[in-house]
N, C-alpha and C positions, 0 to 999 in steps of 0.2 A: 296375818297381814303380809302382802307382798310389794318391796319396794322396785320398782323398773323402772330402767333409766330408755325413754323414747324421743329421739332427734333432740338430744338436749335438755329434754325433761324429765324431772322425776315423777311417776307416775305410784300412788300407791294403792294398792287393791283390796279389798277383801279377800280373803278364800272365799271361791266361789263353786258351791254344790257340787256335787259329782249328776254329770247329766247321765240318766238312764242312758245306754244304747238303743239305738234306732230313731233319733232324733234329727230332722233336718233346721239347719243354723237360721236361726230371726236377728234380723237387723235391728237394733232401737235406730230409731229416728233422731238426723244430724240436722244443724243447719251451721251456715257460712255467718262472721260476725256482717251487721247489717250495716249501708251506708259506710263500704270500701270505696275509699278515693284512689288515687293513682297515685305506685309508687309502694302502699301500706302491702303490710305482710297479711296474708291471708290462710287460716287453718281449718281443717274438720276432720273431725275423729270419728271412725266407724265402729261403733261395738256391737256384738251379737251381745244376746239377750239368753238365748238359750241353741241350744244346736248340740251335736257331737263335736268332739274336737277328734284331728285335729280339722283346721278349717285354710280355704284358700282365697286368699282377697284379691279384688281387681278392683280397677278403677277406670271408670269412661266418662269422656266430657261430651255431649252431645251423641251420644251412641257411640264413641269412634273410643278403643284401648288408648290410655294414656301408656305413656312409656319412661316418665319419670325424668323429661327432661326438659329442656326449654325453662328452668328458672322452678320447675317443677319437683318436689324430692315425695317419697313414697317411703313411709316404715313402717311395717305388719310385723307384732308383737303378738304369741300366742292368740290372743282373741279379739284383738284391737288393730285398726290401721291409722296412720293419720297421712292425711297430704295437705302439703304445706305449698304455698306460691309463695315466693320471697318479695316478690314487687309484682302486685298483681295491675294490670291496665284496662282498659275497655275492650283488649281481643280477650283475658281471661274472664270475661262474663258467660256465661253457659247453663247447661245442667251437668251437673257432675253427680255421678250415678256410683255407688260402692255395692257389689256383687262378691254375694259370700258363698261358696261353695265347702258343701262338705263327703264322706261315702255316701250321706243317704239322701241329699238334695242340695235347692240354694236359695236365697233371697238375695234382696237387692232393694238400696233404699237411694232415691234422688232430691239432691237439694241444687238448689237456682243461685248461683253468682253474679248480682249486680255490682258490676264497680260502676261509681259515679264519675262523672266527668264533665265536668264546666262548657258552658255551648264554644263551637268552634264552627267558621263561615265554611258552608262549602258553596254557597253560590254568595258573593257579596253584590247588592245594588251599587248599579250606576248612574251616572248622570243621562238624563233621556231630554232630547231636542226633536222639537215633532213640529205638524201643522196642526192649524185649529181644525177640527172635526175629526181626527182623525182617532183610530182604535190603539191602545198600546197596551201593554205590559211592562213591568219591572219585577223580576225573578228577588227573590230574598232567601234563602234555603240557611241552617244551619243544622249540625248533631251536635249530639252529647248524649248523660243519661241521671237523668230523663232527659227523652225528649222536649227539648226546647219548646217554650211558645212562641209564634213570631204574632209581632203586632206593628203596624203603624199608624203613627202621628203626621200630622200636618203642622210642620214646621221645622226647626233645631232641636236638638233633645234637650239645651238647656232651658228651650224655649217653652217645653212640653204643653205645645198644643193640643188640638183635639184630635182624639184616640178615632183612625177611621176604620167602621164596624162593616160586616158583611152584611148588605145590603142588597138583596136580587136588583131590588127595581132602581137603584143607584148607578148613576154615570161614573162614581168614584167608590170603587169595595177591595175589602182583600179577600181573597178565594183563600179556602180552607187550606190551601198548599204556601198560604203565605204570604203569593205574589200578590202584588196591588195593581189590580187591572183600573184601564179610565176607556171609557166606553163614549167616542163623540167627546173627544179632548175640548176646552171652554176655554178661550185666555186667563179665567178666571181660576182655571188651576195651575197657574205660572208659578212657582217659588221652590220652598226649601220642604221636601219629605226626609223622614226617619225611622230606619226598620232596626225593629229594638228583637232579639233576642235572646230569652232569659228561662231555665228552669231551677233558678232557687236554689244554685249551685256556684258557689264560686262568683266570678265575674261577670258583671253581664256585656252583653255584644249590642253594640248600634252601631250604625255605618248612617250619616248624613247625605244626601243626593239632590240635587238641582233636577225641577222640572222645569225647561224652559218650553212656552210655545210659542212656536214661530209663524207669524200672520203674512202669506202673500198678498200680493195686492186684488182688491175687486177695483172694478171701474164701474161711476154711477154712471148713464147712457147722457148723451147729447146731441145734438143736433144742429144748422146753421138756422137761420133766418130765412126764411122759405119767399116765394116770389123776387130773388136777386136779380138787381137787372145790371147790365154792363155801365161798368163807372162808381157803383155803391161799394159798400166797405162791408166785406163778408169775415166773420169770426166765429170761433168755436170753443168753448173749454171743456178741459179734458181733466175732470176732477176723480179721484179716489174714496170709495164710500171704507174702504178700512184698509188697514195692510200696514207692516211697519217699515220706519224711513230707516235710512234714506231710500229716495225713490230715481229712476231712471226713467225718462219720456222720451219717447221715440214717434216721430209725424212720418207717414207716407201716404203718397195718393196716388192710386193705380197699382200701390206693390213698390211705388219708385221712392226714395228719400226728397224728403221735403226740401231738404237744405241746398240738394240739386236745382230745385225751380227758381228761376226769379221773381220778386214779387212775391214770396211767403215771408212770412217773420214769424219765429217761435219765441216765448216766453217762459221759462218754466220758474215755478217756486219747490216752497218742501212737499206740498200735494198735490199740486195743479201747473196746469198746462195749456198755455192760449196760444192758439193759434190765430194769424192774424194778416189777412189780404187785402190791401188799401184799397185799391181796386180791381174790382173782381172783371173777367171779362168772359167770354165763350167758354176760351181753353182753362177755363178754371174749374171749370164742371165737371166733377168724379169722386170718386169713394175715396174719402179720407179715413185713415185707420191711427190710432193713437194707442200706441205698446207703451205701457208700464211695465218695469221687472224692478225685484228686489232681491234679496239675498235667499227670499226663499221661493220663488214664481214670479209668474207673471199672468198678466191680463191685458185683452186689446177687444176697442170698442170698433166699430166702423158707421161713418155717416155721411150719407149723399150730399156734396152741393151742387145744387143745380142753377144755373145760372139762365136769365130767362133772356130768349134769341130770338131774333124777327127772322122766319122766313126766307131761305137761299138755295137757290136751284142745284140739285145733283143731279139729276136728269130731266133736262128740258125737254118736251114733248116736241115733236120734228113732225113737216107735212107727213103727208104719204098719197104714194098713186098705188091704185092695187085694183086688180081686175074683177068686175061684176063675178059674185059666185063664191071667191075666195074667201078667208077668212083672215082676221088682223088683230094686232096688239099693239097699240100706242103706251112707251113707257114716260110718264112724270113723277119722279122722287124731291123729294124736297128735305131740308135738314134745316134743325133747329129747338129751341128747348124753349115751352114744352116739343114736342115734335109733333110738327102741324099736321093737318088733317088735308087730304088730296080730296077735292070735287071735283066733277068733271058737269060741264053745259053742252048740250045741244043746240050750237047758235054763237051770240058774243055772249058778254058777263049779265045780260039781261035774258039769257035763253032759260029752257028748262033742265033741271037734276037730271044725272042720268044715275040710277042705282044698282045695285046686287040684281036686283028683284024683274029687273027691264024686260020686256019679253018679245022684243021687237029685233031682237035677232043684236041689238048695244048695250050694253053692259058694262059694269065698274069689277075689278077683279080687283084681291086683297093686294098691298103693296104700292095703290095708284095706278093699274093698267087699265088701258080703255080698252075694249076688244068686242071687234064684230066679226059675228059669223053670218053666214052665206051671205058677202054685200050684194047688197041692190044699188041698182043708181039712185032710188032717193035718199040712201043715206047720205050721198056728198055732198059737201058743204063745210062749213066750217065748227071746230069745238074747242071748248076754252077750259082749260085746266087751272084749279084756283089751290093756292096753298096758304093754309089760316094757321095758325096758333090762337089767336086771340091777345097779340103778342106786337106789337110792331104795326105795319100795315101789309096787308095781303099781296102775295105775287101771285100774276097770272099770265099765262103766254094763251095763243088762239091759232089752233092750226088749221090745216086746212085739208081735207078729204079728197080725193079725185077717185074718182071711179068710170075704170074702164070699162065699152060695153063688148059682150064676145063677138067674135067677127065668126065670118065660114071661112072654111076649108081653104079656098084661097086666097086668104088672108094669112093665111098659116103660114103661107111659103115666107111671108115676109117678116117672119115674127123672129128670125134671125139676126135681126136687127139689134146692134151692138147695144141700144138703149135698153133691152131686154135681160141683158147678163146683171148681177148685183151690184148695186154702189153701197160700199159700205161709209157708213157715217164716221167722221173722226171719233174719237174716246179718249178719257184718260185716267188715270187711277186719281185718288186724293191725294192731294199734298199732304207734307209735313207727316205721314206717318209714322210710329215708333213701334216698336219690335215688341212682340206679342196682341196689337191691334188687329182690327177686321180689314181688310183689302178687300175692294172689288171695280169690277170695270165689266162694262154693258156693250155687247156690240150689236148696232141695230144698223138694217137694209134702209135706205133711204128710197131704192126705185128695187125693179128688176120682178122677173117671173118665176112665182112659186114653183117647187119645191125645191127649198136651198137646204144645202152640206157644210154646217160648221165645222170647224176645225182646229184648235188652237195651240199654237208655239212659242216656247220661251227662248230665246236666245238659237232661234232655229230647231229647237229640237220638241218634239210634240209634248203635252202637256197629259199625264195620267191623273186622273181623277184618285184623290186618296184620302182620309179623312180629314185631311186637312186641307183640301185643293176639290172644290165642287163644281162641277159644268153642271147648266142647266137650258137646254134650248125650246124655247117657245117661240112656234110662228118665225115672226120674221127680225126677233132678237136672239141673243148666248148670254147668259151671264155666268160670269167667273169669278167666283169668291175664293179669298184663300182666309180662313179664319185666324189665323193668328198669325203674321208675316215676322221674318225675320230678317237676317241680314244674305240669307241664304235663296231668301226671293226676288231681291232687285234684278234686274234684267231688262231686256225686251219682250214686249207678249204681244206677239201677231195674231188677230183673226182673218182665218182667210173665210172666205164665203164661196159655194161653188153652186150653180146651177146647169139647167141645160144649154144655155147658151156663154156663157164665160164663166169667170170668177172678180173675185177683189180683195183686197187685205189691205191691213190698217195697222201700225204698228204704234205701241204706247210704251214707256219707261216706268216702270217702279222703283224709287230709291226709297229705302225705309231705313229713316234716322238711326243711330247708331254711335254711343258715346264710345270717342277711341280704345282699340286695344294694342297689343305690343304686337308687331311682326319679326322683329329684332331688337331685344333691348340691349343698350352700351355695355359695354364690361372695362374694366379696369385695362391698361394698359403700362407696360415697360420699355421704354424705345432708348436709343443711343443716339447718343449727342451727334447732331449732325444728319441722323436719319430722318426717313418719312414714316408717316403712318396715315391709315383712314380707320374711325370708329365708325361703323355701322348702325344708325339709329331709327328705326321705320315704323309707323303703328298703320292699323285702315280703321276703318271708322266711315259712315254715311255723316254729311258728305265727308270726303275724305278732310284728314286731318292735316293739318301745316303742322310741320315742324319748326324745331328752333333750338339755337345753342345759346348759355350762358355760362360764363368763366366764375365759379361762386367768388375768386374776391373781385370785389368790386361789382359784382354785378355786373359784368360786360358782356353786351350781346356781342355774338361772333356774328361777322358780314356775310353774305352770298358771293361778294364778291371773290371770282378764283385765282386773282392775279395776290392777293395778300398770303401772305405767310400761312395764315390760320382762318378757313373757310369752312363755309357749309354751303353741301350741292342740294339740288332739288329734291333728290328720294331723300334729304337727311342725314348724309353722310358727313361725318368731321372729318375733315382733311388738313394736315400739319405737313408742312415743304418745312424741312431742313429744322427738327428741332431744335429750340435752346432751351438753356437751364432754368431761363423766365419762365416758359411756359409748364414748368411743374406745378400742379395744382387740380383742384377738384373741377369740375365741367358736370353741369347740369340739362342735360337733351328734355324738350317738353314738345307733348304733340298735344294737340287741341282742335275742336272742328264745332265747338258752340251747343254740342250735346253731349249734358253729362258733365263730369266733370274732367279737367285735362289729366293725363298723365305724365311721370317723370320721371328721371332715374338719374341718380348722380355718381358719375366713375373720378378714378382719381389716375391721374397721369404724371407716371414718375418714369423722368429722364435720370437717365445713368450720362455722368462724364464720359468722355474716351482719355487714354491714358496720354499725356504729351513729354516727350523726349527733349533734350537739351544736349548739345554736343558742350560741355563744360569742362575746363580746368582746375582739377582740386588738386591747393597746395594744403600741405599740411606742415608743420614745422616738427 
């Protein structure tokens, strides 16, 4: 027997055989104690079995020489090694391989190190906030060894709801990685999930998370009261078919805020919204729009009121004289809701239709124009233009044709004759329009000899055609469209009209309404006792804007008048002769012109003292 003392232990042996020479060294097979936690000491002993001695031990943990340190110790005793980990952790898990070499060969035997290890988060769940339908993820990841399970529950852990399984054709599963995917999120998966896990080691891991879904608003569709006539009471509600409160309603018509117009009144509750016109009139007719937002979207509906309008001429149809041969265009527009229908008589209101289809040289063209080619003398006479809705009672005007016959040659000498040059007809844009509206204005020949030269000027300066600004000349009309006008269109617009024997022009104004803007806003001021000052306060605006001062205490309007201390001039300006210490205080400037809403800006006016001197005697005792 042999007693050997190995890292601390005694070891006792057999005598063991004399090995024949020419023997290469066999390993017996080791293995690591089982179910190492972290922290525990960990050993394995390598012995040959048979071999020559002497013999050379190694040791490798994952293919790579260990080198006997890192917490690592190595002792090879004649025919034994053992290697010990002092505090073995989850990096010393491996294979650990003992290679025996001797003169005449080598073996090598490997055993596997599991240290176990309680799970540990490396991705933790969070709280998720989404929309309904929408696709999401929540990541849940943990290690240890073994590998963890991960699972979840729907609800608290102490609540231990139901276990949700991987499901392909499910809106709610956990993929094999963990995560808990929702596929087309439901309000109905709102609450409390928990990802649990656990490999039967130690402690187990959950983390609790809030799924909240969050509901923008939808809007159910509406509508007014269809065939409104001027004077009736027109309304609309503007309800919510889901979405969560609280809720914000917003009305505009045309694009513009409702609260601008006079004569709307809004209502709103916690999911509705009425809007409400006591009496409706012409200008009430347009695309109402109603925005809902909430905290998490929003939604806007739109819907037509159309308010129903008898019949009113935009273009009254005008005589005409025009010479046998020629050809012609009588313009009649008419305006109104519905928007009536132009027929045109041959004769008075008891004559015959004249249609598309005519084939007598008269005809109706789209828009309301009457138009003849090559006149004859019997087309002269008179024709009545009728404008319907079905709406009111019908207008009609009744012109009347002349037709010239051609004369000879010396008749020509006198065709020089000033009656022969253009008469342009008066025109004028529509009233009241507002900035992004359609403009247009028609100029038509009242007398004078074909072939005429349109021409058109704004403010004196020629007008180019551009996508927003359209000439169109037919015969013995021009029309001028400007599709959306703004404030940058008002002007004068001349047509001139030129022939072989003279010319003519006609000029018209466009103002397009225009709620004020600032040209110069007040600014705060600093003056000295005694001094002057003028604040500068200007806005423009269609029509232009009036100004106006108010002293905020008291509410005191400042006068025009210039002979007072404290005035306001006609562009707006505040003007102070000889401050005093009274007039220190806040001053509020407002312009306004009846579109829109006004503007205002309030400055604050601080007087400084001047220093006053005293020729004084101080006694002192």
């Amino acid at each position: 027997m042999i007693l050997i003392q190995l890292l601390g232990y005694f070891l006792l042996c057999n005598h063991l055989p004399l090995i024949q020479a020419g023997d290469a060294p066999k390993v017996a097979p080791f293995s690591f104690p089982p179910a190492l936690k972290n922290g525990e000491r960990g050993s394995v002993t390598c012995t040959i079995r048979s071999g020559d001695t002497p013999v050379e031990f190694l040791w490798k943990k994952d293919d790579q020489n260990i080198q006997g340190n890192d917490g690592i110790k190595i002792q090879s005793v004649l025919d034994s090694s053992i290697l010990v980990i002092s505090s073995v952790s989850s990096k010393s898990s491996g294979n650990y391989s003992c290679v025996v070499k001797n003169s005449v060969g080598s073996d090598q035997f490997t055993s596997i190190l599991k240290v176990t290890a309680p799970p540990i988060w490396k991705v933790e769940p969070t709280d998720l906030h989404t929309q309904e339908g929408a696709s999401e993820v929540i990541y849940c990841e943990a290690s240890g060894v073994p590998q963890p399970d991960i699972k979840w529950i729907k609800g608290g852990e102490e609540q231990r709801g139901d276990v949700i399984t991987i499901d392909p054709s499910s809106n709610l599963k956990v993929l094999p990685s963990g995560t808990l995917s929702f596929n087309k999120i439901e309000s109905s998966m709102n609450g409390m999930y928990t990802c649990i896990a656990d490999n039967n080691l130690g402690t187990v891991l959950s983390k609790s998370i809030f799924v909240s879904v969050r509901d923008p608003p939808i809007l159910a569709q509406f509508s007014f009261p269809s065939a409104l006539k001027e004077g009736e009471r027109g309304s609309a509600t503007c309800t919510i078919r889901s979405g969560d409160t609280p809720l914000e309603f917003t009305w505009l018509k045309d694009g513009q805020d409702v609260r601008d117009i006079e004569g709307v009144r809004i209502k709103s509750d916690l999911d509705s919204s009425f809007l409400i016109i006591p009496f409706v009139t012409s200008k009430s007719s347009g695309n109402y729009t109603c925005i809902v937002k909430n905290a998490f979207g929003s939604d806007r509906y739109t819907s037509t009121l159309a308010v129903s309008a008898p019949p009113v001429w935009k273009v009254e149809p005008m005589n005409l004289d025009i010479q046998e041969g020629g050809n012609a265009h009588i313009s009649c527009e008419a305006s109104g809701v519905p928007q009536p229908e132009i027929k045109w008589l041959q004769g008075e209101e008891n004559g015959s239709t004249i249609t598309e289809d005519s084939s007598s040289g008269i005809k109706t063209l789209p828009g309301g124009i009457l138009s003849f080619t090559k006149v004859e003398a019997s087309m002269q006479g008179s024709y009545t233009c009728i404008a319907d809705n079905s709406f009111g009672k019908p207008i009609s005007k009744t012109i009347s044709l002349k037709v010239r016959e051609i004369v000879f040659l010396l008749f020509v000498v006198w065709k020089t004759d000033a009656n022969d040059a253009p008469d342009v007809a008066s025109f004028s844009f529509p009233t009241g329009l507002k900035e992004g509206q359609r403009g247009s204005a028609t100029c038509t020949i009242k007398s004078g000899e074909r072939p005429f030269d349109f021409q058109w000027l704004k403010n004196g300066d020629e007008i180019v055609k551009s996508s927003n600004v359209k000439i169109q000349n037919v015969l013995d009309s021009s029309f001028l469209v400007i599709e959306a006008v703004s404030s940058e269109s008002n002007g004068n617009y001349t047509c001139i009209v030129k022939n072989l024997y003279g010319s003519d022009r006609f000029t018209a104004t466009l103002n397009v309404a225009a709620a004020p803007t600032w040209i110069k806003e007040p600014t705060d001021a600093l003056v000295e006792e005694g001094d002057s000052i003028s604040i500068d306060c200007s806005a423009s605006g269609e029509p232009k804007p009036s100004v106006k001062w108010l002293k905020s205490e008291g509410n005191t309007l400042i006068s025009n008048d210039i002979s007072s201390a404290m005035s306001v001039s006609a562009s707006g300006t505040l003007t102070v002769n000889k401050v005093e210490a009274v007039m220190q205080g806040s001053y509020t400037c407002t312009a306004e012109n009846e579109i829109g809403k006004p503007i205002s800006k309030s400055i604050t006016i601080l007087v400084r003292g001047k220093y006053k001197f005293c020729n004084c005697n101080i006694f002192m005792e």
